[in-house]
NUTORVO-369705 format. One record per residue (C-alpha): x, z, y. Coordinates in pm, whole numbers, plus 32768, in hexadecimal, padded with zeros to 4 digits. Example, Ala and Ser with C-alpha at 12.3 -4.5 7.8 and 13.67 -1.06 7.14 Angstrom:
BEGIN
84CE830C7E3E;855782CA7F96;
//
This chain:
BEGIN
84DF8AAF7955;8493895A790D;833489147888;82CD879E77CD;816B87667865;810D861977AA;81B284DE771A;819B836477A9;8270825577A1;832081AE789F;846E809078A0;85D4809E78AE;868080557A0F;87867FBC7983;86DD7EC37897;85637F0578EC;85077F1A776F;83D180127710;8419817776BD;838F82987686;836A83A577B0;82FB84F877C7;829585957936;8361871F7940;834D882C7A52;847189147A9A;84D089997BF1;835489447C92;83B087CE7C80;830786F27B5F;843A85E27ABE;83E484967A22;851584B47902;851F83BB77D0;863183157726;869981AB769F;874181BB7568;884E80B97628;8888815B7749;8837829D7744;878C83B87812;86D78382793B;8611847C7A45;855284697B74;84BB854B7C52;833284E37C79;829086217D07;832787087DC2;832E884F7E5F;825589757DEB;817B89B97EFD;801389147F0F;7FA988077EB7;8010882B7D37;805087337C58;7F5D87D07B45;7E5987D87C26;7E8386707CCF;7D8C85D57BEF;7C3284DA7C0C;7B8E849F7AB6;7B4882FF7A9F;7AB68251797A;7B828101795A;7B107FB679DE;7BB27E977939;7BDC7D4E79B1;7AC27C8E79E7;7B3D7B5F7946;7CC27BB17908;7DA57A787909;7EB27AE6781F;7EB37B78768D;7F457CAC7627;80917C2F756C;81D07D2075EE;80F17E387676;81087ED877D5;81B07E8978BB;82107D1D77FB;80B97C887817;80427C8F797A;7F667BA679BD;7E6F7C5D79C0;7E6E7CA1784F;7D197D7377A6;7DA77EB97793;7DE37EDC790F;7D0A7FE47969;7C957F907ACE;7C157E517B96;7C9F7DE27CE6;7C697E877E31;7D517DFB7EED;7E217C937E81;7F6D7C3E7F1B;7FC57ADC7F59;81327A7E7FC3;813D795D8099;828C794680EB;83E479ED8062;847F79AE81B7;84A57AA482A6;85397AE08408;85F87C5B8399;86AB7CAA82B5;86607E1C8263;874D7EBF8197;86377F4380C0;85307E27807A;84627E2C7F42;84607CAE7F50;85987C9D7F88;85517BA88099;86547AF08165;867A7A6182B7;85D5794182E5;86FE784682BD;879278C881D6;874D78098094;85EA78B7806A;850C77F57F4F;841876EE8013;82B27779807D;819E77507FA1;80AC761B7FD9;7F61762B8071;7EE575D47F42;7F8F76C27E50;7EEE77B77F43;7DB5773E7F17;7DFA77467D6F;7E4F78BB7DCE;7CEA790C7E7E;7C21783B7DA1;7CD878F87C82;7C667A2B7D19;7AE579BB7D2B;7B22796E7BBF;7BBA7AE97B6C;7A897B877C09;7AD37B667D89;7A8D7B467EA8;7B7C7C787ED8;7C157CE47FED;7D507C1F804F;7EC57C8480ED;7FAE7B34814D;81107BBC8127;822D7B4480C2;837A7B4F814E;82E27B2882B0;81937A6B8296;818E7A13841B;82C3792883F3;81CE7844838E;8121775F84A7;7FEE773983A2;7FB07898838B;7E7978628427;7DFB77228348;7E50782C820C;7D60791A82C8;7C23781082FF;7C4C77B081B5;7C3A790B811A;7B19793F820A;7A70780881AE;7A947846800F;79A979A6806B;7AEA7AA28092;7A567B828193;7B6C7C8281CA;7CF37BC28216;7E207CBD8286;7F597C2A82F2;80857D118273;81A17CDF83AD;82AA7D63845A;81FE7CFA8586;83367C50864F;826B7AE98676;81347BAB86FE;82447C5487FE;82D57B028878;81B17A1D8863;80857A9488BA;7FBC79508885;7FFE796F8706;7F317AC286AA;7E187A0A878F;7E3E78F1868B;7E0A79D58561;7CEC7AAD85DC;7C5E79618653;7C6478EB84FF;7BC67A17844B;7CF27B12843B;7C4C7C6483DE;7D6D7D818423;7EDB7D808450;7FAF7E85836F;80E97EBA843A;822D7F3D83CB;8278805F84B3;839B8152844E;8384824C8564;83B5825E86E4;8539828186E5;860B81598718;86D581F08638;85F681FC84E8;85AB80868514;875F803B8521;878F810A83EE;8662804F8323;86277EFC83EA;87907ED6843B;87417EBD85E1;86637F8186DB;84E47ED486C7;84197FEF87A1;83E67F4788AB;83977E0187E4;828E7EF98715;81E57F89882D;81977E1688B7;80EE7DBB8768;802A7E928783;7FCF7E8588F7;7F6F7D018888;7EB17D75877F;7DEA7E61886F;7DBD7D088940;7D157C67884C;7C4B7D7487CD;7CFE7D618654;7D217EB78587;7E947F378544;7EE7800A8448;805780AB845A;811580C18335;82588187832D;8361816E81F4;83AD82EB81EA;852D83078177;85D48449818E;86CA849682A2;86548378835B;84E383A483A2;843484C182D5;846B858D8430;839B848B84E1;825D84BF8429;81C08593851D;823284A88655;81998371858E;8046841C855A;8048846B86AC;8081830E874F;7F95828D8683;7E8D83888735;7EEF832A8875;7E9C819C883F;7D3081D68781;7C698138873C;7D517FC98711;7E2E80C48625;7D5280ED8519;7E1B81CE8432;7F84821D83A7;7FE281BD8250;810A825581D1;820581DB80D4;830D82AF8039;842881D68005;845D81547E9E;8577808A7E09;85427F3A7D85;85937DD97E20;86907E417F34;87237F897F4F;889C7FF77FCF;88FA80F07E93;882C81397D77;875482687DC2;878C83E87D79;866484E37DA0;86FD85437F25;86C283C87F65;84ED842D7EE9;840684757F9F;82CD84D77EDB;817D85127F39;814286737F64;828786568055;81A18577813F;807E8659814A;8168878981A4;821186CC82AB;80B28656833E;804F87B08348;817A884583DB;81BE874584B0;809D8746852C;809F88B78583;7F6588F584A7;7E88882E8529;7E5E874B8402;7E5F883782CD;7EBD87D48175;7D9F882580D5;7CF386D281B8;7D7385D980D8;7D1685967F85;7D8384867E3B;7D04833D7E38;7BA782EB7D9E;7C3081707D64;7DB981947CC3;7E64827B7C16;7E2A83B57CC6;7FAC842A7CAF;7FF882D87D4E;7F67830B7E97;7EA5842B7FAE;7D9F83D880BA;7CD6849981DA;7BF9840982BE;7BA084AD842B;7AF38487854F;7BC584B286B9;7AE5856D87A7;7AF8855B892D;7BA186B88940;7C97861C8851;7C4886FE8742;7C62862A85F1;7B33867384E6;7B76862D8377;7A3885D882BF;7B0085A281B3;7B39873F8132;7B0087417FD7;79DF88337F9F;7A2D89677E8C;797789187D4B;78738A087CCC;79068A4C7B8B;7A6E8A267ADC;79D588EC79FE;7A79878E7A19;79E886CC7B34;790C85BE7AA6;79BC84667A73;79A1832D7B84;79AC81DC7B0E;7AD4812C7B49;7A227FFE7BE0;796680C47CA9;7AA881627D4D;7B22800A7D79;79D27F7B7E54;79D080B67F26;7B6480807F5C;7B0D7F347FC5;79EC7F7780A9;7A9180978141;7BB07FDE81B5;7AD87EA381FD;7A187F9982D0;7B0A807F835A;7C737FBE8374;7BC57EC884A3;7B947EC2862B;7A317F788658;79277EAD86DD;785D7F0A8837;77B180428809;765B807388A7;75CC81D488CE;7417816C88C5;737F825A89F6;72E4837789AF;725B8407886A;72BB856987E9;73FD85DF87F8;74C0868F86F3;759F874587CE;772E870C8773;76DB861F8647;7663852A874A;77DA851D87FC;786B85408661;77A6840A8607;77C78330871B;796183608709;792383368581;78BD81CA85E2;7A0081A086C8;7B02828E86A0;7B2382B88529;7C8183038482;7D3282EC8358;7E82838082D1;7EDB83178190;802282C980C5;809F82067F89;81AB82707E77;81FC81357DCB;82CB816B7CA1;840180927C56;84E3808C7AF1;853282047B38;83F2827F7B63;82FA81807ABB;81FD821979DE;812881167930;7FF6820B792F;7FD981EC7AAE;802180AC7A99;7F04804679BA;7E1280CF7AEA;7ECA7FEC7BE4;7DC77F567CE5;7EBD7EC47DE6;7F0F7D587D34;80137C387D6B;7F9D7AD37D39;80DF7A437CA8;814078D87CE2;8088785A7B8D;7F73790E7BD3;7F907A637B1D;7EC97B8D7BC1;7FFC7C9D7B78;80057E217C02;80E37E347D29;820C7F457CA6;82037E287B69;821D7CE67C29;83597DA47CF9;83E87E5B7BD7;852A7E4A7BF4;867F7EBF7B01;879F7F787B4A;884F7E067BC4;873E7D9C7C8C;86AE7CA87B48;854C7C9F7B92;843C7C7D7A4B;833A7BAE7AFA;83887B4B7C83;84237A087CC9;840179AA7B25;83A778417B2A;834D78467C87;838A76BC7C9E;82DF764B7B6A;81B677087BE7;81BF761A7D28;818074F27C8E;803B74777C8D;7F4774D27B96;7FF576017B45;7EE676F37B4E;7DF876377A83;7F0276407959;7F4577D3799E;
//
């Protein structure tokens, strides 16, 4: 029986215009359907499975937070005036800034669509259009927390001047987003970053099977992976794993992931998920055997994990959307038991939990992975004083051996739903400036036409760009 549970609206794949959308359960899987009076029906699995954790049920009440000072009008609507524009519903946690499009893979699924790095990629952004982008960020509201991506951000031998000036402008928190090959072969480099204020290092790390990295990086990079992160151990820099989960390739792996992270706390901070999702570069357009969604992850964490970490540790996001993303946070004892102090807590009565402000979600997104996604500092037990038993050992290896698991379903033309999209936290600074959600910036059609990366990305080079933006 198929059953409409609410309306929305979302694009066309095929020529990205708005339509309406309506969210329907049949089978114990929740569908994304709508149709464009051009070019007809479309569906997409978004939810699926019947088991715990529901759909229904996978909710956090927010009261929007708009823009503090948005930087584009409402003309077209969503998703036509990014910007942001005043009816986006959330401020940034996190902001994205691409410093390069060049890159030394070529992945046959790359949301950038990067290329290697001769081959005809667009030149790298000036030191001073990166400054525009920072400075544009103070302006929005920031200092937020900051991820250099790109393509593959270490290509560039003035990663770490784009670091100490970030740092210098008051940016307290800087990520670098990498496949981690430079850190493998040159060693010196990562000491140049962290020497120059580099905060964490978010890693692309499909698995630990040669195999899964030929299928989605097109050669075997374990051992190259496993030296990044023996480097980043070296110099005492936080690493936080994150696996694109595509079925038949890696979704067996989840366990095995989880479990290598364990073994190399406390430098691995974490693992960060990311079901696979279709725009920029993708081999064939998707089907719903080509999804993974998100209460897929949690059942393969818990039964990969032989029941040691339990669905019912993780929980939706206090910052975006909460059917966007999942979190749990826990503690590694000595015996190797893992704690979650994350459990949600039963309520005392069937009434609607009481609304969080959106803002609020976003500062305690950003100090939680300020906090949490970094080397920890020397520890120093003080002598004596009462003891409280096992809370003392809990709280000490709070300090040092925190962990988090967490995962990401970004939503491309098949999936989009403007709704989530409006509670987007996770931003792109485009070339000119914009602050635009990240499934926007990367949306991508049916024939890889993309409705805001790479537009203009020239013009927006030239000096005094930004000030006219």
């Amino acid at each position: 029986m198929t059953q409409i549970l609410g309306a929305t609206e979302s694009v066309c794949p095929e020529c990205l215009a708005r339509i309406p959308a309506e969210h329907v359960q049949r089978d114990g899987g929740v569908y994304l359907r709508k149709t464009c009076p051009e070019h007809g029906a479309f569906e997409a699995v978004i939810w699926r499975g019947g088991e715990a954790p529901g759909y229904a049920g996978w909710t956090r009440p927010k009261t929007p937070a708009y823009p503090q000072r948005p930087f584009t009008p409402v003309e077209r609507g969503c998703p036509f005036d990014c910007g942001l524009c005043p009816e986006h519903r959330q401020q940034t946690c996190t902001a994205l800034l691409e410093v390069t499009q060049r890159c030394n893979l070529r992945c046959p699924v790359c949301f950038a669509a990067s290329g290697d790095a001769g081959s005809g990629a667009p030149p790298d952004p000036p030191l001073a259009v990166i400054e525009g982008w920072y400075r544009r960020l103070l302006e929005a509201g920031g200092p937020y927390n900051i991820q250099l991506s790109g393509g593959e951000p270490t290509l560039r031998d003035d990663l770490p001047e784009i670091i100490q000036m970030g740092r210098a402008l008051g940016f307290g928190f800087i990520q670098v987003n990498t496949n981690g090959l430079r850190f493998a072969q040159e060693p010196g480099y990562l000491g140049a970053l962290v020497d120059a204020g580099l905060s964490s290092v978010f890693l692309q790390f499909d698995g630990v099977e040669d195999a899964i990295y030929r299928r989605l990086r097109g050669r075997g990079l374990l051992a190259q992976k496993i030296a990044a992160i023996e480097q980043c151990a070296a110099h005492h820099t936080g690493v936080i794993l994150v696996p694109t989960l595509t079925p038949g390739v890696n979704l067996h792996n989840v366990g095995a992931i989880i479990a290598f992270a364990l073994d190399r706390l406390p430098t691995v901070r974490g693992v960060h998920f990311q079901p696979v999702s279709y725009f920029g570069r993708y081999p064939t357009p998707p089907r719903d055997d080509g999804r993974v969604t998100i209460p897929e992850v949690i059942r393969a964490i818990e039964a990969q994990t032989g029941g040691k970490i339990r669905r019912e540790c993780f929980g939706p996001p206090g910052c975006e959307n909460a059917r966007c993303s999942f979190h749990g946070n826990f503690v590694l004892m000595p015996d190797g038991e893992l704690i979650s102090w994350t459990q949600p807590q039963p309520r005392a009565c069937a009434c609607e939990p009481e609304a969080e402000s959106a803002a609020a979600g976003a500062a305690k997104a950003r100090d939680f992975v300020a906090q949490n996604w970094i080397a920890p500092g020397e520890i120093t037990v003080a002598p004596g004083g009462p003891s409280l038993g096992g809370w003392d050992v809990f709280l000490q290896r709070a300090k040092t051996h925190a962990f988090c698991i967490s995962g990401m379903a970004f939503q491309d033309a098949w999936t989009l739903d403007l709704a989530r999209l409006r509670d987007c936290c996770i931003h792109t600074v485009s070339p000119d400036g914009r602050i635009i959600p990240f499934c926007a910036y990367n949306l991508t059609d049916r024939q890889g036409r993309a409705l805001y990366r790479g537009r203009d990305r020239d013009a927006a080079y030239a000096p005094g760009t930004l000030d006219r933006a």
